[in-house]
Structure formats: C-alpha cells, structure tokens
MIDRENLO-489431 format. One record per residue (C-alpha): residue number from 1; x, y, z. Coordinates in Angstrom, 1 decimal, padded with zeros to 4 digits. Last residue first. Layout:
N
[node NUM [X Y Z]];
...
This chain:
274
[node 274 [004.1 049.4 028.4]];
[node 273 [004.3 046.2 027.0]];
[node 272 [007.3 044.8 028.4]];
[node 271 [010.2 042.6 026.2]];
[node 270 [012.4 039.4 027.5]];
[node 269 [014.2 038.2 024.3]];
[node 268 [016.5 035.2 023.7]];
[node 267 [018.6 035.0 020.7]];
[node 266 [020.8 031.8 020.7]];
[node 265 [024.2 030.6 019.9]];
[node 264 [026.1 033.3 022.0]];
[node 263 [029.7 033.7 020.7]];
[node 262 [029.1 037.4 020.4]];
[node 261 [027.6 037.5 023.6]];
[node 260 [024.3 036.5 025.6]];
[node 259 [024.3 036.4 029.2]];
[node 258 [023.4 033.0 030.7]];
[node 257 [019.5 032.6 031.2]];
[node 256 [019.4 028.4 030.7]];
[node 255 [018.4 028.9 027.5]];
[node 254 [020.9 030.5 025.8]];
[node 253 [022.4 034.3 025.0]];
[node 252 [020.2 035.9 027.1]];
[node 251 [018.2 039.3 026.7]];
[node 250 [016.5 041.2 029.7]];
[node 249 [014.2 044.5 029.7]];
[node 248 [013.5 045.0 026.6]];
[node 247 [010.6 047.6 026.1]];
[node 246 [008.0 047.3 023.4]];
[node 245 [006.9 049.9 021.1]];
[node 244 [006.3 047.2 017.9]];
[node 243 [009.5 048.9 016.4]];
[node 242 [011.7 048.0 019.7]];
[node 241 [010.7 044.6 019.2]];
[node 240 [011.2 044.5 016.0]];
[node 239 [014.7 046.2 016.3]];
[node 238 [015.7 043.7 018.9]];
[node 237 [015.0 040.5 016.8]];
[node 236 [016.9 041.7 013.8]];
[node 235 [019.7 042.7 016.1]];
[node 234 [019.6 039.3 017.9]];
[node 233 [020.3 036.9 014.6]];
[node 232 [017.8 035.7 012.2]];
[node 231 [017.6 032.7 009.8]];
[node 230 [015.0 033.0 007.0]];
[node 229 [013.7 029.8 006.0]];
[node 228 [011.1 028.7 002.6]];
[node 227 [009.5 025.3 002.6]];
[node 226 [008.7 023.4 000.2]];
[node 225 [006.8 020.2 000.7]];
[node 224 [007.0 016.3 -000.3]];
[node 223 [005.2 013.2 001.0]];
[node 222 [005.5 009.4 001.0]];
[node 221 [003.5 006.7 002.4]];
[node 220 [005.3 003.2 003.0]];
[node 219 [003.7 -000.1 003.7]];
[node 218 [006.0 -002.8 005.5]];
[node 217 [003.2 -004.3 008.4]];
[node 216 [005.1 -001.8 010.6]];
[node 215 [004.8 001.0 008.9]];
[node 214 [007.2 002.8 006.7]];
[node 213 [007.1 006.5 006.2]];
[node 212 [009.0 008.4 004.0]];
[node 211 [009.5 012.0 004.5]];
[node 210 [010.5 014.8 002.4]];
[node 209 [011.5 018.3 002.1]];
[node 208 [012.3 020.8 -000.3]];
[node 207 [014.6 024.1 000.3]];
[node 206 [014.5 027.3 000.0]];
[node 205 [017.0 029.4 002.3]];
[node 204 [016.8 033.2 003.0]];
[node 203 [019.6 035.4 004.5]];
[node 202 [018.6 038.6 002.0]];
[node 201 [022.3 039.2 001.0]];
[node 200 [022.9 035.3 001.1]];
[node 199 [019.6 034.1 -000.7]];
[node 198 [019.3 030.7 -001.2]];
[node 197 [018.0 028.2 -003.9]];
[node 196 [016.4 024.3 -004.3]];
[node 195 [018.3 023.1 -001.2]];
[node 194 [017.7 019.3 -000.1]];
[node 193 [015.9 018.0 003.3]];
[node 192 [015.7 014.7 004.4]];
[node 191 [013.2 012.9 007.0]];
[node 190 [012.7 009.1 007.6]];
[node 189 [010.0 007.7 009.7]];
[node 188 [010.3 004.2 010.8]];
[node 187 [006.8 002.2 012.4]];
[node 186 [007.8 000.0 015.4]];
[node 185 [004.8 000.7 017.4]];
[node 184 [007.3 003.2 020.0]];
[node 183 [008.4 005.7 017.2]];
[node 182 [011.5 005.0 014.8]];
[node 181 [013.9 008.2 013.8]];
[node 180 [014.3 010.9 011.1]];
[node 179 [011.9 013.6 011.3]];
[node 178 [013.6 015.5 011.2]];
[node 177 [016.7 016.0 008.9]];
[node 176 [018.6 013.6 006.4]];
[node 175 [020.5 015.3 003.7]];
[node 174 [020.0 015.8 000.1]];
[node 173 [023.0 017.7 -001.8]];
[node 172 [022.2 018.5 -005.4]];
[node 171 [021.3 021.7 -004.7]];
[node 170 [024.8 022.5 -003.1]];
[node 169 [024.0 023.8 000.9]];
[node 168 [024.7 027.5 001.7]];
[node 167 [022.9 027.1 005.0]];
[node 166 [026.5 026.5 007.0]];
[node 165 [028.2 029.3 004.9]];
[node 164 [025.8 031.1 007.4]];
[node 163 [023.7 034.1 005.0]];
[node 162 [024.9 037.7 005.6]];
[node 161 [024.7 039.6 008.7]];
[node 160 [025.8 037.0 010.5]];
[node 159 [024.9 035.8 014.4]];
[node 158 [023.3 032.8 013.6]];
[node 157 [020.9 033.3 016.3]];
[node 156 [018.8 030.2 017.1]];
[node 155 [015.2 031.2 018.5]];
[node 154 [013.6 032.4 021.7]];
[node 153 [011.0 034.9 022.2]];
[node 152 [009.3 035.7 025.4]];
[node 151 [006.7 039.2 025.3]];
[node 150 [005.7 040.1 028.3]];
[node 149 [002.4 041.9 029.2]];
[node 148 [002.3 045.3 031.7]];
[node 147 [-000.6 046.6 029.5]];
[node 146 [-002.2 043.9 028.1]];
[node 145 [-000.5 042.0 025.2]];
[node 144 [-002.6 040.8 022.4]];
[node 143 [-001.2 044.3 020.0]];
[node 142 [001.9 043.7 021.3]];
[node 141 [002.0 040.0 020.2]];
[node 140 [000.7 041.0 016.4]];
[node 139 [003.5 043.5 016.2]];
[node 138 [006.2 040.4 017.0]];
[node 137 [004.4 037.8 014.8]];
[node 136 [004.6 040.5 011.5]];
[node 135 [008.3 040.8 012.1]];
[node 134 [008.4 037.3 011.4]];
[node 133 [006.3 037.3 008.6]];
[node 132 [008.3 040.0 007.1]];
[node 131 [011.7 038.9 008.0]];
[node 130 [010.4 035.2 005.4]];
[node 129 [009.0 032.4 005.9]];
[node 128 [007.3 031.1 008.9]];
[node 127 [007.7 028.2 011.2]];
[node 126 [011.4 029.2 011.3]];
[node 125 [009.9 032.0 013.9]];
[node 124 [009.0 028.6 016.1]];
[node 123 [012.7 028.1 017.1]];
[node 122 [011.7 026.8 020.6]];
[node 121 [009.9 029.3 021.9]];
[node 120 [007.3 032.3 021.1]];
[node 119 [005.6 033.0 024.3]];
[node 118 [002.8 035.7 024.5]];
[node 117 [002.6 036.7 028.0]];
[node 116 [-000.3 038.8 029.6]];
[node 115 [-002.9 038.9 027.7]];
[node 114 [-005.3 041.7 026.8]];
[node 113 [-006.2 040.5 023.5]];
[node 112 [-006.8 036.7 022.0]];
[node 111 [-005.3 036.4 018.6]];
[node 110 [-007.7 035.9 015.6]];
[node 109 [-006.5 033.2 013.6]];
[node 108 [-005.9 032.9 010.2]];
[node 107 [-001.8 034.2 010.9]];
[node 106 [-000.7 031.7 013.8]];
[node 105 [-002.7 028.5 011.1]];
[node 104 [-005.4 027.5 012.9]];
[node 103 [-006.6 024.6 015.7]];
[node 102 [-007.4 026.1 018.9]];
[node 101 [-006.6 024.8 022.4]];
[node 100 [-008.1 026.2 025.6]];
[node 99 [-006.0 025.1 028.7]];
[node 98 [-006.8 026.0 032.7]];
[node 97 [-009.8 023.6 032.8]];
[node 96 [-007.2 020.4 032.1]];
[node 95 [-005.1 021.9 034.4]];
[node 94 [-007.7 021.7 037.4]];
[node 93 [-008.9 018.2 035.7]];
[node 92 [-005.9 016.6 037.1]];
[node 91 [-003.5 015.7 034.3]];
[node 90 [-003.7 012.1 032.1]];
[node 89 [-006.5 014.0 029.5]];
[node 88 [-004.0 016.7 029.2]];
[node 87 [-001.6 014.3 027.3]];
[node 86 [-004.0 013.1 024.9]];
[node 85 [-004.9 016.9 024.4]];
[node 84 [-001.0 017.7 023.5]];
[node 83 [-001.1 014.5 021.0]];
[node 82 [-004.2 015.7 019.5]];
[node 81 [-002.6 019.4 018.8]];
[node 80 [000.3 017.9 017.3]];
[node 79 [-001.7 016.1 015.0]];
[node 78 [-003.8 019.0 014.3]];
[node 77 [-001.1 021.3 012.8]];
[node 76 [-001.7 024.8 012.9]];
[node 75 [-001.1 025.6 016.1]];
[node 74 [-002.8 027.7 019.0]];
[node 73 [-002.3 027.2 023.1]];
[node 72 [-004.2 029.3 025.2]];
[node 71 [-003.0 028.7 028.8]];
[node 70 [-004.5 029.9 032.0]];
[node 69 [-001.4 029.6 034.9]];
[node 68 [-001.7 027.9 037.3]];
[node 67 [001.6 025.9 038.2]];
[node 66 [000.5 023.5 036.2]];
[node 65 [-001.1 025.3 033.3]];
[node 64 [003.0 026.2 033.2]];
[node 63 [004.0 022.9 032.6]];
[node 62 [001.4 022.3 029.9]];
[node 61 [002.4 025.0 027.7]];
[node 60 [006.2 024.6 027.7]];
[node 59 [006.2 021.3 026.2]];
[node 58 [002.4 021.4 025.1]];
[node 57 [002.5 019.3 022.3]];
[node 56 [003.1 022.1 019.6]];
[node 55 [002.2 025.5 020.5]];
[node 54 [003.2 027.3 017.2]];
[node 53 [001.3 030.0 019.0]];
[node 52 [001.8 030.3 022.9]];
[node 51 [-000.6 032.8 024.8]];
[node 50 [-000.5 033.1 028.4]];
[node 49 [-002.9 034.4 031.0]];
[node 48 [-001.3 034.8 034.1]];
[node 47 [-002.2 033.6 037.7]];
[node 46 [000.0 035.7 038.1]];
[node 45 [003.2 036.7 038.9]];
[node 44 [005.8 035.7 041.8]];
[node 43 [007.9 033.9 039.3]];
[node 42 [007.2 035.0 035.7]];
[node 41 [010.8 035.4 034.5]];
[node 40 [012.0 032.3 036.8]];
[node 39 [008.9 030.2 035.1]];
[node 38 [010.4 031.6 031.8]];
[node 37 [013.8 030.5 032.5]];
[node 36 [012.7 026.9 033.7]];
[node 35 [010.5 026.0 030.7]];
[node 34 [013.2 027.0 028.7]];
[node 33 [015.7 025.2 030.5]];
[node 32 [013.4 022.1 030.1]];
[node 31 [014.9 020.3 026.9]];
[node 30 [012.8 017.2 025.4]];
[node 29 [012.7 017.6 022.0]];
[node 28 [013.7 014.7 020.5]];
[node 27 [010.9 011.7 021.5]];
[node 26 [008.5 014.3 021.8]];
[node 25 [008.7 015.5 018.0]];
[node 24 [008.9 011.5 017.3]];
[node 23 [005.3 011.1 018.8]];
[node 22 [003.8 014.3 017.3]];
[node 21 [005.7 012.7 013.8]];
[node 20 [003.8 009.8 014.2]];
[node 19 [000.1 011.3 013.1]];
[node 18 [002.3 011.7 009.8]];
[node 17 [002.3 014.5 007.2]];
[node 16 [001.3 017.1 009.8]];
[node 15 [004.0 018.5 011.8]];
[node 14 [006.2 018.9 008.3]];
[node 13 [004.3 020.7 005.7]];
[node 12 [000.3 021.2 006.6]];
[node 11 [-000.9 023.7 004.0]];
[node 10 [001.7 026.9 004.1]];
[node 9 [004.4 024.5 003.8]];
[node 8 [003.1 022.7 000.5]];
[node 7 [001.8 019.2 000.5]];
[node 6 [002.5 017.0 -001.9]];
[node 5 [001.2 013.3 -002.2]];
[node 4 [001.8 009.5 -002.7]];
[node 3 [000.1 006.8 -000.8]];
[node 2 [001.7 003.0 -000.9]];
[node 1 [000.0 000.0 000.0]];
C-alpha cells in the first residue's frame, strides 16, 4: 500500500504529514531550561494568562497550566494538537480547565487581547518564511498584550549579517533531517531536506522536504513540501521589538538565562508592554 502526495508549507508541511511525527517530535525535544527560565521570568506573577502559537505538544504550555497559569495554546497542525490533548487528559482536571486549544494557522487566527505573555519558543519563527512574517508575529504580540504583558521569544541566532556558509548547501546535496527516527509501534520515519535556492544578501533558504514513512506491516507513504527559511540573529530580533513599542528588559544568549555575547548561539528576548 503506498500513498503519494504533496503538501506545500503553508498547507500542513512537516507536523502534519504523519500522526507519528507528534510522537517523534516528543521523543527529540525534550529540553526544560526554557520552561525553567520563563517560570524564573514569571515567578511571583500571576495567575497569568498566556498565549503560545506554534504551541506544539504542550512542552512549555502544559508545565506552566501546572503551576496555574491559564494557557491558550494555538497551532496549525492537528496532530500535534491531539497529542497535546491526549496528554491533558492524564493531568488533574484543574489543568485540564486551565487550557483552551485552537486549531489555525498563527496568521488565520484571531489572537486573544489583553494577555499577559505571549511565548514564542523553541525556534518557532522558522515556522514562517520570510523577515516580514516574522516581524509581522512580533506586532501581532503587542497588539494581544495587556498593558504590563511580556513578550518571550527564543530562537537560534546565527549571528551573520549575511547568509551562514552553513545554509549555503549544493542543490544537489540531500541530507537527512527530522523527522528521522522510529516511534514506539515499530513504524520508521525518515526525513531529508535538499536546497532548491538561497539568498545570502537577503539570509533566506529554499529548500524541499521529504519524508517516507514505513509502517510496521511494511507499507510506506510518502510526501514532499517546500519550505522557505529565514535565519535571524539578535539585532533583527531587537529592532522589532523595539519597532512594535515594546521595552527589553533582559536578553540571554541561551536557554538556561546566561548572558548573551558574540559567541552566544541563541537569541533570547524578554520585552514589556508598556
């Protein structure tokens, strides 16, 4: 049995293909500093009301409905989504009352207002295309914030003004990428990604992706998407913020809360609503 098909990145793309890939997306993301630096940024605050797009499976989100907080968690894809509800229905129904989920893609959707934290983590400003879009996801949080509201953004900074030579991959190069791994039922996913173009003035990679998956009674589907990547680095990040009339308080160079420097490998932002 085999089932062919294309999907473009604005459609489903790469959370979506597979109800597997919600279970391999928890198998390799599994880091808690995050969750720990935002809980330290929050401490003696709330209950809060917090808004995560590009939620996923409730990493962050579900920790934090823990403590009390009121979470509204929003993504695009519905198999991640179904995973994160599976895992609410094993909590105590005070954090399952604490969590509204909704099922859009971050720019369909009308964003809730007067919030109190809008949380963009791990690397989800890859999940859209181009400075624009990006920039677009940092006005759009100070318009939800309430007066007083935070801003958290956290994403990889590549800390060139012009395009990594690590991005700069030979089109006829494919390479193996996520999701690449086997899930509990014995069913084998297998990920690769190959450049179709890049930009190095405008820091923009195209690229095509595919997965193949093989279940455990031996058929395979297959799927293809393009997606499109802009890589970003602090200043980028900063200026947005600043242009969206937002006050940085704190900025950290990894996830843990160290400083951030010119060696720092990641962008983390800490901005006020005013």
């Amino acid at each position: 049995m085999e089932d062919t098909s294309f999907m473009s990145a604005t459609e489903k793309g790469k959370y979506s293909a597979d109800a597997h890939i919600a279970e391999f997306y928890d198998q390799t993301e599994t880091q808690t500093e995050d969750v720990g630096l935002i809980r330290r940024l929050i401490a003696g605050d709330g209950p809060l009301v917090v808004f995560e797009p590009f939620c996923g499976t409730g990493r962050i989100a579900i920790p934090l409905a823990r403590i009390g907080h009121r979470l509204i968690a929003l993504d695009e894809s519905e198999v991640m989504l179904a995973r994160l509800r599976a895992k609410l229905e094993s909590e105590p129904q005070a954090v399952r009352k604490r969590f509204q989920t909704v099922l859009s893609p971050v720019f369909a959707a009308d964003w809730p207002a007067e919030v109190d934290l809008v949380l963009f983590g791990g690397n989800c400003f890859y999940e859209v295309s181009s400075s624009d879009e990006q920039r677009a996801l940092v006005w759009r949080a100070a318009s939800s914030l309430c007066p007083g509201g935070h801003v958290y953004i956290d994403v990889d900074d590549h800390q060139s003004v012009e395009l990594s030579p690590a991005w700069r991959k030979p089109p006829d190069q494919v390479r193996r990428a996520f999701p690449s791994g086997t899930c509990e039922d014995g069913t084998v996913l297998e990920g690769s990604t190959q450049t179709v173009w890049y930009d190095v003035h405008a820091r923009i990679v195209n690229y095509v992706r595919r997965l193949t998956v093989t279940h455990p009674d031996g058929g395979t589907t297959h799927h293809e998407w393009r997606e499109t990547c802009h890589p970003v680095v602090m200043g980028e990040i900063l200026a947005w913020v600043r242009e969206a009339g937002l006050t940085v308080e704190a900025t950290f160079g990894d996830q843990r809360g160290g400083p951030y420097g010119p060696e720092s490998r990641r962008a983390v932002v800490w901005a006020r609503k005013d």
